[in-house]
C-alpha positions in Angstrom: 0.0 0.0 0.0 1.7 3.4 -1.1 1.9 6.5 1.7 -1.2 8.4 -1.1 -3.6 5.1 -0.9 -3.3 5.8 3.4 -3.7 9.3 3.1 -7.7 9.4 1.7 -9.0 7.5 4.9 -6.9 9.6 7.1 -8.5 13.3 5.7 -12.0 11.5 5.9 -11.8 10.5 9.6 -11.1 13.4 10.6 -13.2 15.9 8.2 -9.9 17.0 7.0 -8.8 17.6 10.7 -6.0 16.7 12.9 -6.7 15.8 16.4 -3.4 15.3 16.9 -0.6 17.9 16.4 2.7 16.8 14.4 4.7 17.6 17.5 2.4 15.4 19.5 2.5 12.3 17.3 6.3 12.5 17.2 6.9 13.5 21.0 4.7 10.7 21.9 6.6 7.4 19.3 10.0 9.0 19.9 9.5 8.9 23.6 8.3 5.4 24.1 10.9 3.6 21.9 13.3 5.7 23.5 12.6 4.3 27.4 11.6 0.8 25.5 15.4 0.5 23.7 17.0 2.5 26.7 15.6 -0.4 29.0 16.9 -2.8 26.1 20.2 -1.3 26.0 20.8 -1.0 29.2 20.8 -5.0 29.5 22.7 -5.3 26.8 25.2 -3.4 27.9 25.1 -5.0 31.5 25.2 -8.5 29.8 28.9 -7.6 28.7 30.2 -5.8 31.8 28.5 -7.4 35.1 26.0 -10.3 34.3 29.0 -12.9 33.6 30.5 -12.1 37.1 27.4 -12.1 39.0 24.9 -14.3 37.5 26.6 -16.5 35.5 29.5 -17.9 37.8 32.1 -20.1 36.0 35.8 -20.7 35.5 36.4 -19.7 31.9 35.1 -16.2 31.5 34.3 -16.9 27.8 31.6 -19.4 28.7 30.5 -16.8 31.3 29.7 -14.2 28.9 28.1 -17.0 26.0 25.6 -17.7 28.8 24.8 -14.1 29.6 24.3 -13.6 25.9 22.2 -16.5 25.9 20.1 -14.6 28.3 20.1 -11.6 25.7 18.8 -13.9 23.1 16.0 -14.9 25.4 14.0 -11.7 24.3 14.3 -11.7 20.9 12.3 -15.1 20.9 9.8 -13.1 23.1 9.4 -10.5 20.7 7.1 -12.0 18.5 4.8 -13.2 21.5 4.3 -9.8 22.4 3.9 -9.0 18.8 0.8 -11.0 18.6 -0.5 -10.1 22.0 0.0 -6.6 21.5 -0.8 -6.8 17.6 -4.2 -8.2 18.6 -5.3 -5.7 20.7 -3.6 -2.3 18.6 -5.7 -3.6 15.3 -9.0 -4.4 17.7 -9.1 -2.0 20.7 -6.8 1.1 18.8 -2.7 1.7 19.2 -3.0 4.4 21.9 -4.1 2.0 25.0 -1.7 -0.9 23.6 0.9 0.8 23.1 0.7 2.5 27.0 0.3 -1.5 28.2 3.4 -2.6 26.8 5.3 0.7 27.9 4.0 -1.0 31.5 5.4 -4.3 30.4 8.6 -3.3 29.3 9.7 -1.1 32.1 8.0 -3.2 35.1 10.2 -6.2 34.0 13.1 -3.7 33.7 12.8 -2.3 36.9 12.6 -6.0 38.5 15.9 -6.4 37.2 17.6 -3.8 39.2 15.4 -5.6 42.5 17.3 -9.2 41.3 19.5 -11.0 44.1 22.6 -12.2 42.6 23.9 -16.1 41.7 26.0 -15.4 45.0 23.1 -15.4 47.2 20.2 -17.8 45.4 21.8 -19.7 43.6 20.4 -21.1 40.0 17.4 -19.0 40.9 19.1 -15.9 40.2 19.8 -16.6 36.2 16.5 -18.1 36.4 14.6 -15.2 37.2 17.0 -12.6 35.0 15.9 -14.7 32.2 12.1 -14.4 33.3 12.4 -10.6 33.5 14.3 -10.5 29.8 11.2 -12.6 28.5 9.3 -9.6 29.7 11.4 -6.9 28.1 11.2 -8.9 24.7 7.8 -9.1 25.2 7.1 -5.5 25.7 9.3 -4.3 23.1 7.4 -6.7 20.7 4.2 -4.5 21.6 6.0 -1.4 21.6 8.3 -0.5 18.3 5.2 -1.5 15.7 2.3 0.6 17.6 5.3 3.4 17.6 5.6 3.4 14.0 1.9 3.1 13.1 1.2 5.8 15.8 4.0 8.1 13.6 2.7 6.9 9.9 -0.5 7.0 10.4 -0.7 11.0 11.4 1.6 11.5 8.3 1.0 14.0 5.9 0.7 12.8 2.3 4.6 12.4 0.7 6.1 12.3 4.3 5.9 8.6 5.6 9.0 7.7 5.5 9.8 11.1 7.6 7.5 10.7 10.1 8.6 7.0 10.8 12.2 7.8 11.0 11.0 9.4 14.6 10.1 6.6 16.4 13.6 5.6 14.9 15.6 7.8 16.7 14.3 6.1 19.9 17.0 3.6 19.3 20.5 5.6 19.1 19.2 8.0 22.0 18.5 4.8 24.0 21.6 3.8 23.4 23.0 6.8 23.9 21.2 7.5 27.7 22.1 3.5 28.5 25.9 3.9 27.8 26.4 7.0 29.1 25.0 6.0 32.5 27.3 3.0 32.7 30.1 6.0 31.7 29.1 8.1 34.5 28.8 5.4 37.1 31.8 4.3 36.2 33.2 8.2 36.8 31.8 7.9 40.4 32.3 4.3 41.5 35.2 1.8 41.2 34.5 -1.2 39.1 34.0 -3.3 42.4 31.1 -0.4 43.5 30.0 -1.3 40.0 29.8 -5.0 40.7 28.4 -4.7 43.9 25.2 -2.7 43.5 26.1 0.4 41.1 24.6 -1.9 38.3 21.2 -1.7 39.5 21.2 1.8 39.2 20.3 1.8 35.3 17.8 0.0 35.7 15.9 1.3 38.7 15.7 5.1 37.2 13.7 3.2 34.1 10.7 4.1 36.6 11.7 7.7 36.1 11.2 7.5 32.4 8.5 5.2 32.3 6.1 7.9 34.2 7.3 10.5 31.9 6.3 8.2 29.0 2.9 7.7 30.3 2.5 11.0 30.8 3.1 11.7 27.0 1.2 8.3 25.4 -1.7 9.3 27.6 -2.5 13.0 25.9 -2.9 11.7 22.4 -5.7 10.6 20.8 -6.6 7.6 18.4 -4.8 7.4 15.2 -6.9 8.9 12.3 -6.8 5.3 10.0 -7.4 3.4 13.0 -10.3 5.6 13.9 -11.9 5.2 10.0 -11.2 1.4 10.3 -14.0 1.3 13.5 -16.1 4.1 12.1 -16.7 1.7 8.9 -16.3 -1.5 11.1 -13.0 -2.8 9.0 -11.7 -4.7 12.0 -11.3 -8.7 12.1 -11.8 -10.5 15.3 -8.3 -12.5 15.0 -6.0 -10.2 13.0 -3.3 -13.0 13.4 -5.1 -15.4 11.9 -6.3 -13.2 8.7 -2.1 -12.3 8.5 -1.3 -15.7 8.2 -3.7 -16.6 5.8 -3.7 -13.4 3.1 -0.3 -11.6 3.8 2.3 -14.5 4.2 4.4 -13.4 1.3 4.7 -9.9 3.3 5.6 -11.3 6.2 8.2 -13.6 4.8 9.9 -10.7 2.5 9.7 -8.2 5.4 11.3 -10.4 7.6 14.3 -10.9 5.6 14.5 -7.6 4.4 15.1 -6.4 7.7 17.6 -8.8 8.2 20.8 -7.2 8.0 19.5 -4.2 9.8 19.6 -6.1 12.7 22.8 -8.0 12.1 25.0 -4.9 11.5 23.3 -3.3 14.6 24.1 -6.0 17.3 27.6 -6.3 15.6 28.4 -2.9 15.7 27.1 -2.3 19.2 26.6 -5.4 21.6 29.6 -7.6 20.1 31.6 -4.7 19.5 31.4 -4.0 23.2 32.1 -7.4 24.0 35.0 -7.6 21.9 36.9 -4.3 22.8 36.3 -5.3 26.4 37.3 -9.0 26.7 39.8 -9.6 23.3 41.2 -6.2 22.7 41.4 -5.5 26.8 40.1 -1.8 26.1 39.0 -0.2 29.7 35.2 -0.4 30.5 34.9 3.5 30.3 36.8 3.8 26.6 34.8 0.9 25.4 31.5 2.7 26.6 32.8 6.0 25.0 33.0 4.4 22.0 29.5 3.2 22.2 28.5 6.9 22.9 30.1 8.1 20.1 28.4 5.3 17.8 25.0 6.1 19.0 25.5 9.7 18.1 26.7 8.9 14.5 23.3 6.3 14.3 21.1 9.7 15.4 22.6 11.8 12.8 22.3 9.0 9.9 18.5 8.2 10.5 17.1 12.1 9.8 18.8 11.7 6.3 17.7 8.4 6.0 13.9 9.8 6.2 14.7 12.7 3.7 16.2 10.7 1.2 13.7 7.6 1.2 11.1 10.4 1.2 12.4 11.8 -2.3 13.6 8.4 -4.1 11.6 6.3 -2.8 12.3 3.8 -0.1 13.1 0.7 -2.3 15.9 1.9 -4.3 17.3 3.7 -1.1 17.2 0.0 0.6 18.8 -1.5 -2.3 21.8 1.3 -2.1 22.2 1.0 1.7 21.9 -2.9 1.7 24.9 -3.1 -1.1 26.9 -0.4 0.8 26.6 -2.9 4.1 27.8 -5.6 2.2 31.4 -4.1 0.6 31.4 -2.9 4.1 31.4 -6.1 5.6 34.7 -6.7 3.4 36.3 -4.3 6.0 35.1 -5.7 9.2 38.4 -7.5 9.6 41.1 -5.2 8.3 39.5 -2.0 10.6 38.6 -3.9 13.5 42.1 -5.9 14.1 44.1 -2.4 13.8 44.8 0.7 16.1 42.1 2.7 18.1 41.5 4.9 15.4 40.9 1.7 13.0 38.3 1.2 15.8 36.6 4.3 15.4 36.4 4.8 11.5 34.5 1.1 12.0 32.3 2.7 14.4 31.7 5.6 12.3 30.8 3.7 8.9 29.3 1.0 10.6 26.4 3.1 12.7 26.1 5.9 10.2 24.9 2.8 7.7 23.1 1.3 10.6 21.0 4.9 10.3 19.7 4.6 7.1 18.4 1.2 6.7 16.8 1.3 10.4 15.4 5.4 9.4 13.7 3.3 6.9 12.8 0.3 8.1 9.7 1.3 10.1 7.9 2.7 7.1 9.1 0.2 5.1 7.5 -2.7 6.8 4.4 -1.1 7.5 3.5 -0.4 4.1 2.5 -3.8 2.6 0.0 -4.4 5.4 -3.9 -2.9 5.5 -5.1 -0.7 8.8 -6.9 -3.8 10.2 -4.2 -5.8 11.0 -1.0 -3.1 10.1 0.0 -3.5 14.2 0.0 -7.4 13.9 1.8 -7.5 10.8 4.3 -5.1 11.1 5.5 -6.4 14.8 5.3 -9.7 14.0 7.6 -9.2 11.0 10.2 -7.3 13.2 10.1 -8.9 15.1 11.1 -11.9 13.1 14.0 -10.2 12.0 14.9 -10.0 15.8 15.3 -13.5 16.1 17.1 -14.3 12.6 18.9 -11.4 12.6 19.6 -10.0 16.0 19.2 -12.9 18.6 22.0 -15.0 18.8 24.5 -11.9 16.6 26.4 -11.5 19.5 27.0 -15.2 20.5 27.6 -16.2 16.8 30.5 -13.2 16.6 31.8 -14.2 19.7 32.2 -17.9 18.5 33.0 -16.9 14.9 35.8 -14.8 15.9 37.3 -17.0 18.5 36.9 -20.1 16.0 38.0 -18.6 12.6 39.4 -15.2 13.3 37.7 -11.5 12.5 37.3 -12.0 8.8 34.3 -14.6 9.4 32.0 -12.3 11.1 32.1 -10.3 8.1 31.1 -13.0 6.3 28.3 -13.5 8.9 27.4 -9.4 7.8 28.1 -10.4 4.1 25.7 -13.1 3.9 22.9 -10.9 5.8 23.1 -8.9 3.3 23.3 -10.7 0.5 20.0 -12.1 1.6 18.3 -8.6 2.6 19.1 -7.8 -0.8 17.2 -10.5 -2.6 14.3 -10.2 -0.2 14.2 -6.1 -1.3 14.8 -7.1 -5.1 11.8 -9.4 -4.3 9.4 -7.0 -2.9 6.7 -4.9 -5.0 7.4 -1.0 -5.1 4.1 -0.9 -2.9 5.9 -3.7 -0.2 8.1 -1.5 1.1 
């Protein structure tokens, strides 16, 4: 479905009216995919530095960190749960109320995790229950990033869709950015054994703070304008799931896979990169951190062009371009990341800025093939699907690629994501993404 087939029902819901300003609309999807992948990040970034130590006790620190990663799979295989939950109930009940229940999800479970007793003092209990509270913040996050989106494209004006869904974007790098520099300042303030001992909780017990703030902001808008045509003309299905997998399996397979790489070159760049600066290249918590900082600044910068450019070419050749840049880059993995610091950064830097433009995309892009009566459901689930084939097990399959076959196979890893991202687009109608 093009951005001008979504624009008539929107003008004749609303009588040609607004009820929700443009700063509204984007205030409200940037802010609750900004707590949602702040809460996300902030595991991730735990998962490297403390989790091994403290909940995942063993004599090889390698083995250590595989399980905590194993942990950070855990919610990428909840994703698509919460997808269908959530999906359900944004393409029956509206995206306003669903998308303020899994804000609730996503930050209760996060706050829970700051609350955890260690593996020191419950023994298997204590990985156990981490695991538990990631299920939830997979779960939540599966709700959360498609209502975002739709909550964005569907107040966009006519020629813009792309633009407005690169906001709910940005959520992403400035979670990153807010996770990672907390860890920076804590470290600052604490010694690492502070850290260790209950600094590490702190990240995840201000979530509340955020979370209210997020309410507040979800809670003043009203009903998107398509979803609000869809009831006026009673367009809604009872099981939206079910109606997905029966009419719009080709979408779901082709947006999953063209999604693919986004998510590979994102956990590479950022969870495995902080992995392997930390524990291979022996680079102090605080520089590896500031790296991270710095990449989540050049991934904010990228994505506003990303929504421009997509905007005035259209978003399938702009996929195809990015996607073929992220595969010569993957040629480079290797060379840039087994040199000097400043090797380090120039990966950084080429690797995030790319990251921007296929993810300022992405939202928009996935939406599109799917009709208003089950757009939540379709575009979460697909994703979210991407999570698990591209994102869930990245930074445990770097991790054993590099320590198995050297550098130059996790490029191959990044390669071969895009090799098949690229198909997937080459696939796709000009209407299917």
């Amino acid at each position: 479905m093009t951005d001008h087939n979504l624009e008539a029902p929107r003008r004749a819901a609303l009588g040609g009216k607004r009820t929700n300003s443009p700063a509204q609309v984007l205030l409200a999807s940037l802010i609750g995919t900004t707590i949602e992948f702040f809460d996300f990040y902030v595991y991730a970034t735990a998962a490297v530095l403390v989790f091994p130590a403290l909940f995942f006790p063993a004599s090889d620190a390698t083995t250590a960190l595989l399980a905590s990663f194993a942990t950070f799979s855990i919610a990428f295989f909840a994703r698509p749960l919460g997808a269908v939950v959530f999906g359900h109930f944004g393409d029956r009940i509206g995206r306003k109320a669903t998308l303020v229940a899994a804000l609730l999800t996503m930050g209760v479970s996060t706050v829970v995790i700051g609350l955890l007793p260690t593996y020191a003092q419950i023994g298997v209990a204590a990985p156990a229950l981490l695991a538990l509270c990631r299920f939830g913040q997979g779960f939540g996050l599966g709700g959360e990033w498609g209502g975002a989106v739709l909550l964005a494209t569907e107040n966009a004006p006519e020629g813009k869709r792309s633009w407005y869904g690169m906001f709910p974007q940005l959520g992403a790098p400035v979670g990153l950015f807010l996770s990672s520099g907390f860890f920076w300042v804590l470290l600052h303030f604490m010694s690492q054994d502070d850290l260790l001992a209950w600094g590490w909780r702190l990240p995840f017990l201000a979530s509340i703070i955020l979370i209210v703030l997020g309410l507040w902001v979800r809670l003043s808008i009203t009903e998107t304008p398509e979803f609000a045509e869809a009831v006026k003309h009673d367009q809604r299905v009872s099981v939206p799931v079910v109606e997905l997998f029966r009419n719009h399996k080709r979408s779901l397979f082709l947006g999953t896979f063209v999604a693919l790489v986004t998510f590979v070159l994102f956990y590479i760049c950022s969870a495995w990169l902080l992995s392997y600066n930390v524990k291979v290249r022996q680079v102090a918590f605080m520089d590896a951190l500031l790296m991270q900082i710095y990449g989540s600044v050049i991934f904010g910068i990228a994505i506003p062009f990303a929504g421009k450019i997509a905007d005035a070419t259209g978003r399938r050749p702009f996929l195809v371009v990015v996607t073929i840049m992220i595969g010569i880059f993957s040629f480079f993995l290797a060379p840039l990341m087994g040199a000097g610091e400043g090797s380090l950064y120039l990966f950084v830097t080429i690797g995030m800025f790319l990251m921007g433009l296929t993810y300022g995309v992405i939202g928009a892009a996935l939406a599109a093939p799917f009709p208003t009566r089950v757009r939540y459901t379709g575009s979460s689930i697909t994703f979210n699907f991407a999570g698990i084939f591209g994102a869930s097990l990245a930074p445990y399959a770097a991790t054993w690629l590099q320590q198995s076959y050297g550098l130059a196979h996790v490029g191959y890893y990044m390669l071969a994501a895009s090799v098949i991202t690229l198909a997937c687009i080459l696939a796709s109608g000009r209407d299917e993404v």
